[in-house]
One Martini backbone bead per residue (centre of mass of N, CA, C, O) as a GRO file, in nm:
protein
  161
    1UNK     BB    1  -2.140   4.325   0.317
    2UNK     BB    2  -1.896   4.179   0.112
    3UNK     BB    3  -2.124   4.030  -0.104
    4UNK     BB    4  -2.282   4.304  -0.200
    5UNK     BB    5  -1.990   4.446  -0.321
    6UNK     BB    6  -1.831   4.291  -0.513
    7UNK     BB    7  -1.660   4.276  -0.749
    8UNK     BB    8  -1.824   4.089  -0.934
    9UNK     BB    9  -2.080   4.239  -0.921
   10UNK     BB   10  -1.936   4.533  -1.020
   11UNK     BB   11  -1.913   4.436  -1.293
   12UNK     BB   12  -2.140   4.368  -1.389
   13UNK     BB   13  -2.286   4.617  -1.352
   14UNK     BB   14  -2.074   4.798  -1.530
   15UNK     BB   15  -2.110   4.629  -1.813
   16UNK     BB   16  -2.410   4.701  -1.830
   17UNK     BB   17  -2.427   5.003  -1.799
   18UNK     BB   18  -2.221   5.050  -2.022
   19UNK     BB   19  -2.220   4.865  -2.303
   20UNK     BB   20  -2.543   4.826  -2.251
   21UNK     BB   21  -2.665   4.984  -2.027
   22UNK     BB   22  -2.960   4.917  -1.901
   23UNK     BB   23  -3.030   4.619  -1.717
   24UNK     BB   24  -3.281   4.655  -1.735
   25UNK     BB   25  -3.377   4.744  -2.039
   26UNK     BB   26  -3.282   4.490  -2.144
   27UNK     BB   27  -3.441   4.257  -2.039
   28UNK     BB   28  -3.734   4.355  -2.152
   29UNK     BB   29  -3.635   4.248  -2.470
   30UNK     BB   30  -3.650   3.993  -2.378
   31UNK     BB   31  -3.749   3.667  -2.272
   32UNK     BB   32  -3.888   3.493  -2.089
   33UNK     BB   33  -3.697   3.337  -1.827
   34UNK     BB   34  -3.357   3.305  -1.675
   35UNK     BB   35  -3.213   3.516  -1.760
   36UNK     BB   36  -3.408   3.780  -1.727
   37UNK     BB   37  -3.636   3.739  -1.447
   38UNK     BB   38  -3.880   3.758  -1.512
   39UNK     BB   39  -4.254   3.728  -1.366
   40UNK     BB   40  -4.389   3.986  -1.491
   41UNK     BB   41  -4.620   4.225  -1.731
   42UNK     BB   42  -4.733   4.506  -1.732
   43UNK     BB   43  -4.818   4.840  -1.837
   44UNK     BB   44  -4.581   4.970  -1.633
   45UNK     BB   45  -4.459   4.731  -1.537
   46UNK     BB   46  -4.246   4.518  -1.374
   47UNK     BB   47  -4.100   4.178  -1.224
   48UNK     BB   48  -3.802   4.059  -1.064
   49UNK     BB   49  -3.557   3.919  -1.006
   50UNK     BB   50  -3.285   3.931  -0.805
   51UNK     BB   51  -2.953   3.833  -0.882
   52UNK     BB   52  -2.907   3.943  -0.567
   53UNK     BB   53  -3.022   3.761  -0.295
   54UNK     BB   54  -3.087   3.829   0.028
   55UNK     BB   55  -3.309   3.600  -0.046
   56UNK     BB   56  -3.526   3.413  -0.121
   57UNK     BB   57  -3.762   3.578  -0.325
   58UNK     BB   58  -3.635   3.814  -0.424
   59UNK     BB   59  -3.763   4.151  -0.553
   60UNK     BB   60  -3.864   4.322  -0.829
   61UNK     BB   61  -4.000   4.679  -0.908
   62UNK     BB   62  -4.078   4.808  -1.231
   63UNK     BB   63  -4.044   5.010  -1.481
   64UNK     BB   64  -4.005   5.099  -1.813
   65UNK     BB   65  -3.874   5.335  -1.761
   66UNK     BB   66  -3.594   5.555  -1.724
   67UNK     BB   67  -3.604   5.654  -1.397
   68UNK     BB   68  -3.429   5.749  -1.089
   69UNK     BB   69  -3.747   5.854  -0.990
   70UNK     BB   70  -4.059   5.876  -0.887
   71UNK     BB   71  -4.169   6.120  -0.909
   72UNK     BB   72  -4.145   6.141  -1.221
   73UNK     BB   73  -4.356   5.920  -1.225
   74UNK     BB   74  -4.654   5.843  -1.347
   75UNK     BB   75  -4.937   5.806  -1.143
   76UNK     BB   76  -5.010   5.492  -1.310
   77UNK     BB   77  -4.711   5.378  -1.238
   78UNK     BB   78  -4.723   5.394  -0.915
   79UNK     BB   79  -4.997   5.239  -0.872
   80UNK     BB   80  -4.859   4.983  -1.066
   81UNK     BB   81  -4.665   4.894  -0.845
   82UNK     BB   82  -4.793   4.874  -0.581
   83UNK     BB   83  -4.996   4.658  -0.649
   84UNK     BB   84  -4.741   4.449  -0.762
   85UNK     BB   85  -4.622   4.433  -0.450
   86UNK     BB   86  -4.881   4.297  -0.336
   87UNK     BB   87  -4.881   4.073  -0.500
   88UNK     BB   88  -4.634   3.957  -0.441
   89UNK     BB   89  -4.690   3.935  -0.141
   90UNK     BB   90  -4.856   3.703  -0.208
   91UNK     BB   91  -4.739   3.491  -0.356
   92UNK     BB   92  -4.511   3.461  -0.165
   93UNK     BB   93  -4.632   3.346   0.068
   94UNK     BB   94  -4.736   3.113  -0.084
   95UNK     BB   95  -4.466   2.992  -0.105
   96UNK     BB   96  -4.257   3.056   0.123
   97UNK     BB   97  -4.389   3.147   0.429
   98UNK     BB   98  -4.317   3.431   0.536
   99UNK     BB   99  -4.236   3.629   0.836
  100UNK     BB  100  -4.212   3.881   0.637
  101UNK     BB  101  -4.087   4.206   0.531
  102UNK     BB  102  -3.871   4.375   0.299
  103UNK     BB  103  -3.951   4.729   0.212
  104UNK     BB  104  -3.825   4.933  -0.076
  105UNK     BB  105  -3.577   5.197  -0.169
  106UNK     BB  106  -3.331   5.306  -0.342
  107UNK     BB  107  -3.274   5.651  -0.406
  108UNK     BB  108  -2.926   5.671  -0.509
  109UNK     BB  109  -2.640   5.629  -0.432
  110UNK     BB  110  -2.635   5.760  -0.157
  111UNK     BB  111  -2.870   5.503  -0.084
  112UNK     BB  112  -2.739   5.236  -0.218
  113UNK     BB  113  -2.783   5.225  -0.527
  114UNK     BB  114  -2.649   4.962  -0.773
  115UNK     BB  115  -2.905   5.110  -1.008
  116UNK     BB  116  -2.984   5.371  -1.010
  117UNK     BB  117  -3.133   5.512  -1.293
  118UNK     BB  118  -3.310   5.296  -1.215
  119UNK     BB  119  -3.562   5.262  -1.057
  120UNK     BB  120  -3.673   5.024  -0.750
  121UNK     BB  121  -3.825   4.787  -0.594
  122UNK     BB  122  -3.842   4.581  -0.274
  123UNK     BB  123  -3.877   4.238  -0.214
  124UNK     BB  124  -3.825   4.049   0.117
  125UNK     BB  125  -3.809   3.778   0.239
  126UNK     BB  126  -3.872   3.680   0.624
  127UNK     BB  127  -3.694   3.511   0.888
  128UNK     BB  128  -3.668   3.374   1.158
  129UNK     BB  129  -3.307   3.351   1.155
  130UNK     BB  130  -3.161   3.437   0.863
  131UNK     BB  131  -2.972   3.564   1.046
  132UNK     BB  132  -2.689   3.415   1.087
  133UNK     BB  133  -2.329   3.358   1.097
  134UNK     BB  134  -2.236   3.371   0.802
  135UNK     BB  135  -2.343   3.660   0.792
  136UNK     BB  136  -2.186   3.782   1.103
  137UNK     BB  137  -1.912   3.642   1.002
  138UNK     BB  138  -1.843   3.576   0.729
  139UNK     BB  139  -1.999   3.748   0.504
  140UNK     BB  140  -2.200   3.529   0.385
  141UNK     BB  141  -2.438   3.435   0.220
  142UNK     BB  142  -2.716   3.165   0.236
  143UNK     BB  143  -2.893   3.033  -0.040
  144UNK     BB  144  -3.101   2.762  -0.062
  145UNK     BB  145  -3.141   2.839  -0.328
  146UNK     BB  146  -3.164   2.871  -0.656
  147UNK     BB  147  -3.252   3.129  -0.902
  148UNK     BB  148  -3.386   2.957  -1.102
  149UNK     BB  149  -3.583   2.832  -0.929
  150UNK     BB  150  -3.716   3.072  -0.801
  151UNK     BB  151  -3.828   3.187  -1.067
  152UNK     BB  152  -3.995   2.977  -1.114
  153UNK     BB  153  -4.210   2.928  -0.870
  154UNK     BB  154  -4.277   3.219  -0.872
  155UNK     BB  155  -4.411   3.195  -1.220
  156UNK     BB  156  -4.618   2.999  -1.099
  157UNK     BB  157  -4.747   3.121  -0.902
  158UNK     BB  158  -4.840   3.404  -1.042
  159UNK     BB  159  -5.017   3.261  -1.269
  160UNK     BB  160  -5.215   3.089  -1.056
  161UNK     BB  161  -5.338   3.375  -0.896
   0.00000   0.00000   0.00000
């Protein structure tokens, strides 16, 4: 879809990974609210809206390592990966009641990865009928929520959990 790689995207993209580094590692450093959409932080990985969401709800899990490949990562880091993917999809289950979920990462460019250099893994809550004429003809997503709203939603739900 030519939404998920406009120009404008991969400015954003290239401007964090260029002038700042990596835009997950600077996030880090970032206080939680809705700029940085931190919305848990584990003590080697942490969970974040991703800020191009393919539905609401679309959620990323990371390490705080800046490392390009799973296999790299201490095997506690991958262990409370895997836990974190578990919790949010509870979590997303209970605000949003999607009927299934895409579990997955792209890992390096050749595999599709936005931004290879830091792995992460995605969790897409998915609804019978989400993709639509919009995404099939028009080539372009419509997320019913603002990603704002859906930030606080979701760390309000995993608060509470």
């Amino acid at each position: 879809m030519k939404h998920l790689w406009s120009p404008w995207r991969m400015k954003y993209i290239q401007k964090h990974l260029q002038a700042d580094g990596c835009v997950f590692c600077k996030v880090q450093k970032m206080p939680d609210n809705e700029e940085n959409l931190i919305v848990y932080r584990g003590e080697n990985a942490y969970v974040i809206m991703n800020r191009f969401p393919y539905t609401s709800g679309h959620v990323l899990v990371l390490p705080y390592v800046h490392e390009n490949n799973l296999e790299i990562l201490p095997e506690a880091t991958r262990a409370e990966m895997m836990e974190l993917v578990t919790k949010t999809m509870s979590v997303l289950r209970g605000t949003y009641h999607p009927q299934g979920f895409n579990f997955g990462a792209n890992i390096g460019a050749a595999a599709g990865a936005g931004i290879a250099p830091h792995v992460h893994l995605h969790i897409v809550p998915r609804w019978n009928g989400d993709t639509n004429f919009m995404s099939t003809l028009g080539e372009t997503r419509v997320v019913p929520e603002a990603l704002e709203d859906s930030y606080w939603r979701v760390r309000k739900a995993w608060e509470e959990s």
